[in-house]
N, C-alpha and C positions, 0 to 999 in steps of 0.2 A: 340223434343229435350228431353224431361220428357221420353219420352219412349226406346230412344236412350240410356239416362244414365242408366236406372234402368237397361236394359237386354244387353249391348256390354260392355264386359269383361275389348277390352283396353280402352273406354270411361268412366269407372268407377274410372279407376285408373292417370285418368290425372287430374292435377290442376291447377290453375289462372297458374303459374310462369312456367310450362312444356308446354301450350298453344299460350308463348309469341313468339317462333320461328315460329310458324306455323301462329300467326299474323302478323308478317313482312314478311312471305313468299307469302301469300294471301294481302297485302297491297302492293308489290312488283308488284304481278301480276295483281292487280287491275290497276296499273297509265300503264305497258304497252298494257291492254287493252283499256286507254283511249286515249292512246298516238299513238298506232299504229293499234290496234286490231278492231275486225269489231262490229258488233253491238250485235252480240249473244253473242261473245268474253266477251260485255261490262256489260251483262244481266246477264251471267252465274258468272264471278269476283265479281258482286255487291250479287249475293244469296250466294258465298264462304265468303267475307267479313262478311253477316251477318251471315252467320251459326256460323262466330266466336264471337260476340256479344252473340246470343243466348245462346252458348255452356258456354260463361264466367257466364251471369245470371243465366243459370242453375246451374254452380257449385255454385254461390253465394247464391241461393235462398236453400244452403241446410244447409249453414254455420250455427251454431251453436251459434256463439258469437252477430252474424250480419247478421240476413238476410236478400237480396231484391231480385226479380225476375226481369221478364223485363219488367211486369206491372210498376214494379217503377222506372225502369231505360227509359222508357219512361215518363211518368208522370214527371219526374225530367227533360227531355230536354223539353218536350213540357213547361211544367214551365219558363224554363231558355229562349227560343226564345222569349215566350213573353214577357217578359220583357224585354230584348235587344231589341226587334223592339215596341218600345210604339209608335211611327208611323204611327204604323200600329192597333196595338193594343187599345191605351191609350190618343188618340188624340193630340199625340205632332206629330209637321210638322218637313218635313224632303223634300227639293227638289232637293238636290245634292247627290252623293255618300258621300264628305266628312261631311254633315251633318249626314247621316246615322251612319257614323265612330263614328261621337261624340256623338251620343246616346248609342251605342252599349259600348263603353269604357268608358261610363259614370255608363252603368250599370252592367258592369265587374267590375269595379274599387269597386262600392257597396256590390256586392258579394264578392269578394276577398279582404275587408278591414284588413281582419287582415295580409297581406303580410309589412312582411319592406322593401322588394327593389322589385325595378322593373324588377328583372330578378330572383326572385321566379316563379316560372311556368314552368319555361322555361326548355325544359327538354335535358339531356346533350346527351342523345343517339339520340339527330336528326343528321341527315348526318352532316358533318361538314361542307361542303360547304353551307348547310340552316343554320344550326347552325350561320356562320358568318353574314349570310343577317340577319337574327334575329336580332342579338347580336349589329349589326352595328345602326338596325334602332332603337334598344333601344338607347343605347349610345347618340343616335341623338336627342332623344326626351328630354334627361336631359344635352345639351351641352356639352356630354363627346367623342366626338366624334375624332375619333384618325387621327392624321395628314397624309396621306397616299402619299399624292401628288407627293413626292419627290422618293416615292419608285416604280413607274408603269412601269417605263420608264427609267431605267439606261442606262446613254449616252457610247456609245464605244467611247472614245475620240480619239484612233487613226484613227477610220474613219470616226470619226464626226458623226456618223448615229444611232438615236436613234432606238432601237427593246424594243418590250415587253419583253424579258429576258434580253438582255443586260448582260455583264462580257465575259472575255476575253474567257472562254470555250465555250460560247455558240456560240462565233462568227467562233472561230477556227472549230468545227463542222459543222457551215452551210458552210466555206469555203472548208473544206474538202469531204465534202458529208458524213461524219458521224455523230454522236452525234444526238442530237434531231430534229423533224419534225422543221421547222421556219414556227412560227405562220406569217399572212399576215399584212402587213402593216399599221402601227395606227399610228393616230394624236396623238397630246402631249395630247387630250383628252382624249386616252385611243381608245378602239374598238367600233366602230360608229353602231353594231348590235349584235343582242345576237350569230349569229350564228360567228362573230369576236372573240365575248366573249369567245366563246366556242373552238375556234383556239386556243385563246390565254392562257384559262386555259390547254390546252390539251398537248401544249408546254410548260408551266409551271412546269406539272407533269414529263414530258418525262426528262427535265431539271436532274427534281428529282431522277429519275430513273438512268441520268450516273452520279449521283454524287453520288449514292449509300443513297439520302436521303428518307426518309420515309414524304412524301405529307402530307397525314391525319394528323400524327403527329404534322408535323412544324405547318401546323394551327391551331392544338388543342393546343398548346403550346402556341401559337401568340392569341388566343382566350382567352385561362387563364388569361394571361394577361391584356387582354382589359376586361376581367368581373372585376378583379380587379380596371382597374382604375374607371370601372361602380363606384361602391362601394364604390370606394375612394370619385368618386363627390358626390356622394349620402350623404356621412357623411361631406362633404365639406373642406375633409381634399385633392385633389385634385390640384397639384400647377399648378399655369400659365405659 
């Protein structure tokens, strides 16, 4: 990588922030070769990922105000694991997974003392569908957790029959054979597998798509929200 920078023209002239596309584009390609790609697929995505590590240290180890290479951006994780697994390390027992959890956010929590809320970290540019699983199981862990139940499942009351979208467009499109794909059939539980899950997000979207709304958006907007009321319980100004 040292030898890369010094002598290729366009490698001299990129930086940490012109690097970032081309790490979600290699992070991208990594999960579909974990997800669907063969095993050389899986070999070659994991040396593209790290060439983008390497290439970051390299620009970092030349910075001028702050340098570290990837001697230290190693040395810094190998640091950081051992101390999350003292388990393993440090002689504390651990014989469950959820024990493992409460060590390891034990010693996050030590590291990251000077945060004020629990959703410092957390970074806004994840997909927004992770975004929400995140965002929800914070919420959960400080009792802020938003009432959902009454919204999964809007009843068609003129034909009694509950659907995952529910509202009179959606129905009038499955009776007409237009409008959106109709997700398959759920209990008042919701979708009984991920692969229901994923019907039912799928018709969610399509929803979105003939009402002319923008998906991402509405969540990220119904997201904003729910960090807010994070927030609110957090300062315990939060009403019942």
């Amino acid at each position: 990588m040292r030898a890369v920078r010094d002598r290729c023209v366009w490698t001299q002239q990129i930086d940490h922030r012109a690097l970032v596309a081309y790490l979600e584009e290699e992070a991208a390609e990594l999960i579909d070769a974990i997800e669907t790609g063969s095993r050389e697929e899986l070999r070659e995505e994991l040396g593209d990922l790290l060439w983008q590590v390497l290439f970051h240290a390299e620009i970092a180890s030349r910075d001028a105000a702050a340098p570290f290479d990837i001697d230290d951006v190693a040395r810094g994780l190998s640091d950081k694991m051992i101390r999350r697994h003292p388990h393993v390390f440090a002689g504390e027992t651990a014989t469950t997974p959820e024990e493992v959890l409460v060590h390891w956010n034990a010693a996050k929590a030590a590291e990251k003392s000077s945060r004020t809320s629990i959703l410092d970290g957390v970074s806004q540019r994840m997909p927004t569908l992770a975004l929400a699983q995140k965002l929800l199981g914070k919420a959960a862990r400080i009792g802020a957790s938003p009432d959902l139940s009454a919204k999964v499942h809007p009843r068609d009351e003129r034909a009694g029959a509950t659907h995952p979208l529910g509202g009179e467009e959606y129905s009038r499109g499955q009776r007409s054979g237009s409008g959106p794909p109709a997700a398959p059939a759920a209990s008042a539980l919701g979708p009984g597998s991920e692969a229901e899950l994923g019907e039912a997000l799928l018709a969610l979207v399509a929803t979105a798509r003939a009402q002319g709304w923008d998906a991402e958006r509405a969540l990220r907007e119904r997201l904003r929200m729910l960090q807010a009321d994070i927030r609110a319980a957090e300062s315990g100004d939060l009403e019942d």
